[in-house]
Backbone as XML, in Angstrom:
<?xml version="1.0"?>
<chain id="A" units="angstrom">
  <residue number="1" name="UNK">
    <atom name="N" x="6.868" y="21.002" z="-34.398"/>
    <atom name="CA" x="7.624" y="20.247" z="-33.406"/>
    <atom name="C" x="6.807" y="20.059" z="-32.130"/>
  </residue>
  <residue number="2" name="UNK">
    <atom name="N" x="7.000" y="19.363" z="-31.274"/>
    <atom name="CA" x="6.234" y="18.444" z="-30.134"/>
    <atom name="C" x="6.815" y="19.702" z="-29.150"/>
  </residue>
  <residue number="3" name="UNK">
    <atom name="N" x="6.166" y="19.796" z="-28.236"/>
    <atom name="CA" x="6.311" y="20.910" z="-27.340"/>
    <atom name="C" x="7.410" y="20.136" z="-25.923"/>
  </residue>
  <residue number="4" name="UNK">
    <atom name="N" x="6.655" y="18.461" z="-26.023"/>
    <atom name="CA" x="6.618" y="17.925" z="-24.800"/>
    <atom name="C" x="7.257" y="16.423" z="-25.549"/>
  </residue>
  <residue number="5" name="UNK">
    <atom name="N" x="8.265" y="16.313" z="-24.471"/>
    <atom name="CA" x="9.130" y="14.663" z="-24.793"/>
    <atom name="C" x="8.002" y="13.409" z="-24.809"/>
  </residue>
  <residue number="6" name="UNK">
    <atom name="N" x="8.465" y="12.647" z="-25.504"/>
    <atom name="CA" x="7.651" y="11.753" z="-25.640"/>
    <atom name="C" x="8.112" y="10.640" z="-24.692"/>
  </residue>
  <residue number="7" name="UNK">
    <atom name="N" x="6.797" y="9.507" z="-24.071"/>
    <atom name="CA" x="7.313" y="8.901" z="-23.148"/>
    <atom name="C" x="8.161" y="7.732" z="-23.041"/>
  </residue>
  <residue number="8" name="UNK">
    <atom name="N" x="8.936" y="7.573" z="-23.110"/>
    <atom name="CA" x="9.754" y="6.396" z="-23.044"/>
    <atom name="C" x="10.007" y="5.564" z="-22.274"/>
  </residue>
  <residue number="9" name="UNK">
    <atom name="N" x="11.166" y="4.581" z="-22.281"/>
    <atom name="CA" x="12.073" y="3.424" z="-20.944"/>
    <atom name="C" x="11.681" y="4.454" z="-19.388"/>
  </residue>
  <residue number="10" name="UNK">
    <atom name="N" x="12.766" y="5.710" z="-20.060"/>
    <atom name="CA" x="13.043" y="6.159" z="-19.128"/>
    <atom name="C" x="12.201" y="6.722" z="-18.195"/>
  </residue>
  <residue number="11" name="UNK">
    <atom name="N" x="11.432" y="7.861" z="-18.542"/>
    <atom name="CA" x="10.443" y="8.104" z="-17.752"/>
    <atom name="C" x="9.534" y="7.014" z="-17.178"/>
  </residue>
  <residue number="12" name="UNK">
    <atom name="N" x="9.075" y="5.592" z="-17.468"/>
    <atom name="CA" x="8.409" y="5.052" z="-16.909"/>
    <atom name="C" x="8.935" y="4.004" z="-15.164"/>
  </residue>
  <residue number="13" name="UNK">
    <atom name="N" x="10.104" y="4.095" z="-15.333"/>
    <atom name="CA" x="10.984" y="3.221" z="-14.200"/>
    <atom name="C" x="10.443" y="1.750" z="-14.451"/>
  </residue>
  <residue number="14" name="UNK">
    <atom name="N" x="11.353" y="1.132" z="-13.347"/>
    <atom name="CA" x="11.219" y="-0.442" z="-13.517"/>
    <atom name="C" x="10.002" y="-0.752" z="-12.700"/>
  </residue>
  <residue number="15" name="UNK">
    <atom name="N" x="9.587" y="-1.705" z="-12.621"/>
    <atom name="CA" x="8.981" y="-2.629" z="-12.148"/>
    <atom name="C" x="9.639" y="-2.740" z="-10.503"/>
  </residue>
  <residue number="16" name="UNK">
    <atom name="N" x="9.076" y="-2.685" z="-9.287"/>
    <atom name="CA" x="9.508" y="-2.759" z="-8.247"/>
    <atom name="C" x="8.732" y="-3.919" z="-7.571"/>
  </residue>
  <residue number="17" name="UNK">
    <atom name="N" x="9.240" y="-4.953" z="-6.380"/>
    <atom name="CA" x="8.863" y="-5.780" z="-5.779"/>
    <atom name="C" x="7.375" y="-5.260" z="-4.909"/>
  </residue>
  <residue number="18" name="UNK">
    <atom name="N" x="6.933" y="-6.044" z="-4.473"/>
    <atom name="CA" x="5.746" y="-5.288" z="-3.090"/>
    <atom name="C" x="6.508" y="-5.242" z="-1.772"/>
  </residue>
  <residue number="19" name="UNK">
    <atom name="N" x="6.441" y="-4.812" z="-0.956"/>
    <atom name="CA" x="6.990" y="-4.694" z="0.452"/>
    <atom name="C" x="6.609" y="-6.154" z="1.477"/>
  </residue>
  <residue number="20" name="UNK">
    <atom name="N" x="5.432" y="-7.037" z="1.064"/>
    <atom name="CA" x="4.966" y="-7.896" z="1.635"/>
    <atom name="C" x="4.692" y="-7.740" z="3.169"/>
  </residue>
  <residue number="21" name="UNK">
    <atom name="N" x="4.119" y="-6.319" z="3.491"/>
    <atom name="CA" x="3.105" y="-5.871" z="4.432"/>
    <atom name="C" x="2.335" y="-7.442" z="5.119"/>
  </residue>
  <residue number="22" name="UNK">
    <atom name="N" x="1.644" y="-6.623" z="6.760"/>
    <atom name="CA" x="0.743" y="-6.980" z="6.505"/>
    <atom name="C" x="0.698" y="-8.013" z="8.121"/>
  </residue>
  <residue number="23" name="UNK">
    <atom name="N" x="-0.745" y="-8.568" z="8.610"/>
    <atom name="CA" x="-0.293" y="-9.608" z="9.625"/>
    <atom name="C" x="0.350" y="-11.189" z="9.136"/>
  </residue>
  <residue number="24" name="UNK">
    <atom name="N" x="1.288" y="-11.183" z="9.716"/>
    <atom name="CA" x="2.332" y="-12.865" z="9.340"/>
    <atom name="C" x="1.313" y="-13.829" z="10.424"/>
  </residue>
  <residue number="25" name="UNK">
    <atom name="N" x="0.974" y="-13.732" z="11.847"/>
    <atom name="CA" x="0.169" y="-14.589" z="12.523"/>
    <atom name="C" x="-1.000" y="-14.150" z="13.275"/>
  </residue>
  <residue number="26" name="UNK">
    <atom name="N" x="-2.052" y="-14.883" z="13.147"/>
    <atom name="CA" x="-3.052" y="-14.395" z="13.696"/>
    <atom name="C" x="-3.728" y="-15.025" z="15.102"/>
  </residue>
  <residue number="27" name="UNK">
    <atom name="N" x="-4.636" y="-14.419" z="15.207"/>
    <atom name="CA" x="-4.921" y="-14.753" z="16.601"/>
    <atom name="C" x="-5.090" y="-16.193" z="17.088"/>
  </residue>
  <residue number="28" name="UNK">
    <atom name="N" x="-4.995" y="-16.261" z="18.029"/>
    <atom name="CA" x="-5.102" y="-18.009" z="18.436"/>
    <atom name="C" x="-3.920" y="-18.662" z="18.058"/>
  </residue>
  <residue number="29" name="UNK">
    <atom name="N" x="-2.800" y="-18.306" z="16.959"/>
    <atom name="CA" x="-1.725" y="-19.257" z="17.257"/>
    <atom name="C" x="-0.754" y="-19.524" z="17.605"/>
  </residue>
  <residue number="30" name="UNK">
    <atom name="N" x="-0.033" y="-20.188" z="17.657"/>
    <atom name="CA" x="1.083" y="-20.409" z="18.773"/>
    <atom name="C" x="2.514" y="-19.466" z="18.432"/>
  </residue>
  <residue number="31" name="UNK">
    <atom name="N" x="3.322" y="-18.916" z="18.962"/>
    <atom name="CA" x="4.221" y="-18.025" z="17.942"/>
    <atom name="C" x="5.327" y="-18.656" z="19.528"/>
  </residue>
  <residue number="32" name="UNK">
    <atom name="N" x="6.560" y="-18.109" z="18.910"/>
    <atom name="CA" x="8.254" y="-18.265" z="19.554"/>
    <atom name="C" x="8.347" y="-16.854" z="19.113"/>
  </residue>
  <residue number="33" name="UNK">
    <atom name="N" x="9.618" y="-16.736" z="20.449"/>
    <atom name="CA" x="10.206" y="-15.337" z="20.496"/>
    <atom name="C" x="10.768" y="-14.922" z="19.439"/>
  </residue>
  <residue number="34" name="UNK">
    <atom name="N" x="11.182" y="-13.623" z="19.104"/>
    <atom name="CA" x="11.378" y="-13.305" z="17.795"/>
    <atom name="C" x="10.669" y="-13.723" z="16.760"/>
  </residue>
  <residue number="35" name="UNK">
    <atom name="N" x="9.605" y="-14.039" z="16.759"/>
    <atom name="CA" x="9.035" y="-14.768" z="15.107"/>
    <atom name="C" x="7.896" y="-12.715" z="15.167"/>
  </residue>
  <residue number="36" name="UNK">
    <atom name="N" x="7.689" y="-12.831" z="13.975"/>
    <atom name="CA" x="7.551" y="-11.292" z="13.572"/>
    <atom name="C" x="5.640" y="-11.741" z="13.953"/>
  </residue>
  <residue number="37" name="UNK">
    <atom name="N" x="4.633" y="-10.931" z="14.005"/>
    <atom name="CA" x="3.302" y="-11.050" z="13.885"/>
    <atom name="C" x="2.444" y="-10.044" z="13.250"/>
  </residue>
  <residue number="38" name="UNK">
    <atom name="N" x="3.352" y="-8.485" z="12.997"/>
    <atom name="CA" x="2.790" y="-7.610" z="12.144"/>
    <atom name="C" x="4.025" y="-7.035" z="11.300"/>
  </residue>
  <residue number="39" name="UNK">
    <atom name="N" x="4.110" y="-6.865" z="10.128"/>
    <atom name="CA" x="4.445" y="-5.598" z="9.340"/>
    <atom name="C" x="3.450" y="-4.759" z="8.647"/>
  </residue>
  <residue number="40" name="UNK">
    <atom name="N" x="3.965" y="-3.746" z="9.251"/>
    <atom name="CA" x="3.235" y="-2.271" z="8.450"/>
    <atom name="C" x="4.271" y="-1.347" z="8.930"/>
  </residue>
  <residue number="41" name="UNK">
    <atom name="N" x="3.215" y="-0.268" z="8.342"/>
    <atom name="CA" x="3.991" y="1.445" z="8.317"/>
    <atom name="C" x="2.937" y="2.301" z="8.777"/>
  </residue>
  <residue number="42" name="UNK">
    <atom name="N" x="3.899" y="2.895" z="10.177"/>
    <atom name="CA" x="3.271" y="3.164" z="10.692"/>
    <atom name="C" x="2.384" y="2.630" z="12.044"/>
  </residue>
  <residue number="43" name="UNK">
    <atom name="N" x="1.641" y="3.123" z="13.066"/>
    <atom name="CA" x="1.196" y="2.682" z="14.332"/>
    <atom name="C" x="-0.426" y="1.963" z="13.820"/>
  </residue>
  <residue number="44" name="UNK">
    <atom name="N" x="-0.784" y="1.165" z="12.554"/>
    <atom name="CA" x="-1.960" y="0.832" z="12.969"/>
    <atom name="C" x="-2.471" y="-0.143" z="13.901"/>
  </residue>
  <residue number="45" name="UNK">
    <atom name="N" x="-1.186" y="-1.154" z="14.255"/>
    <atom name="CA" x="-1.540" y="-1.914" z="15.436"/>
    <atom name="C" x="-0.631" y="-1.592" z="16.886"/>
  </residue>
  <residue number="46" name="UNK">
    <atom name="N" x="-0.935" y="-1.761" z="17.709"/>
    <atom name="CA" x="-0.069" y="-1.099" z="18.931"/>
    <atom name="C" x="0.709" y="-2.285" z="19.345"/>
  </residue>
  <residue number="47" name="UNK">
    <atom name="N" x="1.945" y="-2.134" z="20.013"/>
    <atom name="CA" x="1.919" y="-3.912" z="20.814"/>
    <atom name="C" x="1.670" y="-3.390" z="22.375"/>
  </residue>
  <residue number="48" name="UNK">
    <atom name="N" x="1.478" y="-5.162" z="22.919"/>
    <atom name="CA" x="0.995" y="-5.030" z="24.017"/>
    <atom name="C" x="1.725" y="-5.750" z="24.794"/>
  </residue>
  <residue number="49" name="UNK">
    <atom name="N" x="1.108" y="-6.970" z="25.820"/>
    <atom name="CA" x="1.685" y="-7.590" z="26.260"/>
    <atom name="C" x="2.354" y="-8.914" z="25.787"/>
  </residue>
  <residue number="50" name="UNK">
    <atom name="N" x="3.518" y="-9.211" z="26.030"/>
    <atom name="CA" x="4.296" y="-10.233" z="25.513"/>
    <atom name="C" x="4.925" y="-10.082" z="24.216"/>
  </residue>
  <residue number="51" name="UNK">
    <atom name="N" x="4.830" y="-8.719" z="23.813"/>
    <atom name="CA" x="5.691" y="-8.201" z="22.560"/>
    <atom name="C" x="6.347" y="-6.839" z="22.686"/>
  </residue>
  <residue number="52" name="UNK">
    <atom name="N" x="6.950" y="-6.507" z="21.252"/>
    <atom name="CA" x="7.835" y="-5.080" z="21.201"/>
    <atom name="C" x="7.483" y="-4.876" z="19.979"/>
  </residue>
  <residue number="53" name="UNK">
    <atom name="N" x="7.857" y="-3.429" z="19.538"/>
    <atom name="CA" x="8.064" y="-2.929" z="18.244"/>
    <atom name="C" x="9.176" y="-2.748" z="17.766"/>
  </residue>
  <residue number="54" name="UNK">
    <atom name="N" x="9.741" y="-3.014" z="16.558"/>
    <atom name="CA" x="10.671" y="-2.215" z="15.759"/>
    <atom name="C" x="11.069" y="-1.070" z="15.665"/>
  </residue>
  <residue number="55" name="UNK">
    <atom name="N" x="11.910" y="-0.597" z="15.125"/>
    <atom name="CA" x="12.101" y="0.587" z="14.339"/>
    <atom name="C" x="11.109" y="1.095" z="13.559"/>
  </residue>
  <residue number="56" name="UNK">
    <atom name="N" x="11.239" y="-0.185" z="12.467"/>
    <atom name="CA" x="10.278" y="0.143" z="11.035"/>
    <atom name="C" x="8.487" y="-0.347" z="11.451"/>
  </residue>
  <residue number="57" name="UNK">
    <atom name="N" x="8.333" y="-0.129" z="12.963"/>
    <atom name="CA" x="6.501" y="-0.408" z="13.148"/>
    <atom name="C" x="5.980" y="-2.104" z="13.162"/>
  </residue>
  <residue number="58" name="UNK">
    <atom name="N" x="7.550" y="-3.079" z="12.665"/>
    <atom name="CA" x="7.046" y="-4.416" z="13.230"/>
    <atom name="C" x="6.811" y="-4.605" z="14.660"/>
  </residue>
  <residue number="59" name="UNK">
    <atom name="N" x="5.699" y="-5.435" z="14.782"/>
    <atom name="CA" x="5.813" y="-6.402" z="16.541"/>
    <atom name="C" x="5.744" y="-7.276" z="15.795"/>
  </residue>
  <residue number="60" name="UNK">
    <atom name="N" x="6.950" y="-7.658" z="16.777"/>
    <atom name="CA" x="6.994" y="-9.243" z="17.170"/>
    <atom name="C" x="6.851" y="-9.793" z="18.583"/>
  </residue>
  <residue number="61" name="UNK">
    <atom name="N" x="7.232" y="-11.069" z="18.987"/>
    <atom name="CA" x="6.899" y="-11.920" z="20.216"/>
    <atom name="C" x="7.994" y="-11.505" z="20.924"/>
  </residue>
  <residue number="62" name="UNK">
    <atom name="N" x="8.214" y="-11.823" z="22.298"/>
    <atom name="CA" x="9.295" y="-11.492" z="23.018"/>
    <atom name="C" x="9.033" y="-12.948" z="23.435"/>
  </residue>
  <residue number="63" name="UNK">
    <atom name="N" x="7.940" y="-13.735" z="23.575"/>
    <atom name="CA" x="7.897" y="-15.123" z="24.338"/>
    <atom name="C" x="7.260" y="-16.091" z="23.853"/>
  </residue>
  <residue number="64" name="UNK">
    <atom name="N" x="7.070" y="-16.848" z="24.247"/>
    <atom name="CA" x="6.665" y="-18.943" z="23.278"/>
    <atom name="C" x="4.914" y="-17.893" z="24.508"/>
  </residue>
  <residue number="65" name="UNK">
    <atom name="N" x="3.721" y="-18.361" z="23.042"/>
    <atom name="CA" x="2.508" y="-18.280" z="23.819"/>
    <atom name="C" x="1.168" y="-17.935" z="22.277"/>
  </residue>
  <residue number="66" name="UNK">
    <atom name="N" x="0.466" y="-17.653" z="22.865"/>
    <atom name="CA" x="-0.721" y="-17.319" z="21.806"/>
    <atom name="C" x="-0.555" y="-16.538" z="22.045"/>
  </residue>
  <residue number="67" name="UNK">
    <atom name="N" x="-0.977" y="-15.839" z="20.463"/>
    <atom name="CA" x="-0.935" y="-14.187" z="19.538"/>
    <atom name="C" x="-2.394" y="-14.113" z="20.396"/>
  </residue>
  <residue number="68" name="UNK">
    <atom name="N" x="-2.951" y="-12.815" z="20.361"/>
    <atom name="CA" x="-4.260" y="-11.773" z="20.870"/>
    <atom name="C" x="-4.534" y="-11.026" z="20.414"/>
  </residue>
  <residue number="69" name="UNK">
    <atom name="N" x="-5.327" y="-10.426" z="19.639"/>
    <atom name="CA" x="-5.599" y="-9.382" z="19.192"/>
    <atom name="C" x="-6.602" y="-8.923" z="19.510"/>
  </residue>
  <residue number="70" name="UNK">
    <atom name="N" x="-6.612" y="-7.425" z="20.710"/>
    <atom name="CA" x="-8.091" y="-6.984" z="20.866"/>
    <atom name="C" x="-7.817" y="-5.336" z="20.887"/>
  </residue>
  <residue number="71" name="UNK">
    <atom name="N" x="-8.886" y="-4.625" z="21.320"/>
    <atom name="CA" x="-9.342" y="-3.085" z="21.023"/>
    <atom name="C" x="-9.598" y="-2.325" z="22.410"/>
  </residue>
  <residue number="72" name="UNK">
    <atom name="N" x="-8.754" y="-1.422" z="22.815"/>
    <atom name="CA" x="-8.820" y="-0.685" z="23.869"/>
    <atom name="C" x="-8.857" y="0.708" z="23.267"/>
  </residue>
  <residue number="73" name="UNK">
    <atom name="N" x="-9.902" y="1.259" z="24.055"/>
    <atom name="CA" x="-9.967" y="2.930" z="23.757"/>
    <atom name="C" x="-9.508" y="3.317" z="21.836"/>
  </residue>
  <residue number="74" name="UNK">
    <atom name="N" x="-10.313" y="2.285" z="21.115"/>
    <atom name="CA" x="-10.488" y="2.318" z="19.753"/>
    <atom name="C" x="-8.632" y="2.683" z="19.224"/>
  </residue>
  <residue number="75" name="UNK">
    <atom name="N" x="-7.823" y="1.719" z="19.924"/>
    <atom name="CA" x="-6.300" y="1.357" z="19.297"/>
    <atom name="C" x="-6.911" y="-0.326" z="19.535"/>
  </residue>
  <residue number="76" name="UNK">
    <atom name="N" x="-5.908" y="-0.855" z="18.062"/>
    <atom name="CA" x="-6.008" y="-2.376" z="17.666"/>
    <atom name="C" x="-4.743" y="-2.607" z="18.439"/>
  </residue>
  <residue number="77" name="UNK">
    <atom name="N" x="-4.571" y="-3.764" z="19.570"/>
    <atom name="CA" x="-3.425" y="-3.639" z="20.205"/>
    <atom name="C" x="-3.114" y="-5.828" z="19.835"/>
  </residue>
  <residue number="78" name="UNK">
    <atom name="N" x="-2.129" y="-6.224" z="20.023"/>
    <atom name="CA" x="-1.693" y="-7.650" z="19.917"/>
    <atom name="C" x="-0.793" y="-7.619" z="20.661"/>
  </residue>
  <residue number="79" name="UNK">
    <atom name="N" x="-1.098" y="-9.045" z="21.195"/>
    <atom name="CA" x="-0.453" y="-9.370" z="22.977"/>
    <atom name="C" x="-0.213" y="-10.822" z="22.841"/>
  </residue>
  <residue number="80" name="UNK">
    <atom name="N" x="0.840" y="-11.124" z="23.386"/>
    <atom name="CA" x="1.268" y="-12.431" z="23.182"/>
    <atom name="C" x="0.958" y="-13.359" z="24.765"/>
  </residue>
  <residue number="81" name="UNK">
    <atom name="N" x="0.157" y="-14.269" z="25.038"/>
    <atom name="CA" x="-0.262" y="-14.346" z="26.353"/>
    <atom name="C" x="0.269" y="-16.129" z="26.199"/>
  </residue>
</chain>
């Protein structure tokens, strides 16, 4: 007899969506308030000026202007100017 279950449906689970991470706009273009410019998890980009963060680690815009993305004291920060 088999010591160990064999693998099946069950043990393998379904198939799950991707989270669709990631930057939505990049530098130089034009964004409106509320429109999102990062998802991730976690602090890898900071916000700066002319934005906020989420709960879940999105920034988005707080104002109509160009996205920014630059590097202070080695944090990636995006600023809506």
């Amino acid at each position: 007899m088999s010591k160990t279950k064999s693998a099946g449906k069950t043990s393998q689970g379904s198939p799950r969506a991707g989270r669709r991470r990631g930057v939505k706009r990049y530098g130089g273009q034009l964004i409106g308030p509320g429109e999102i410019i990062v998802r991730q998890v976690g602090m890898k980009f900071f916000a700066g000026e002319g934005t906020k963060m989420g709960r879940d680690f999105t920034i988005f815009a707080m104002r109509r202007g160009r996205v920014h993305f630059r590097q202070r004291q080695g944090k990636k920060i995006v600023a809506v100017l």
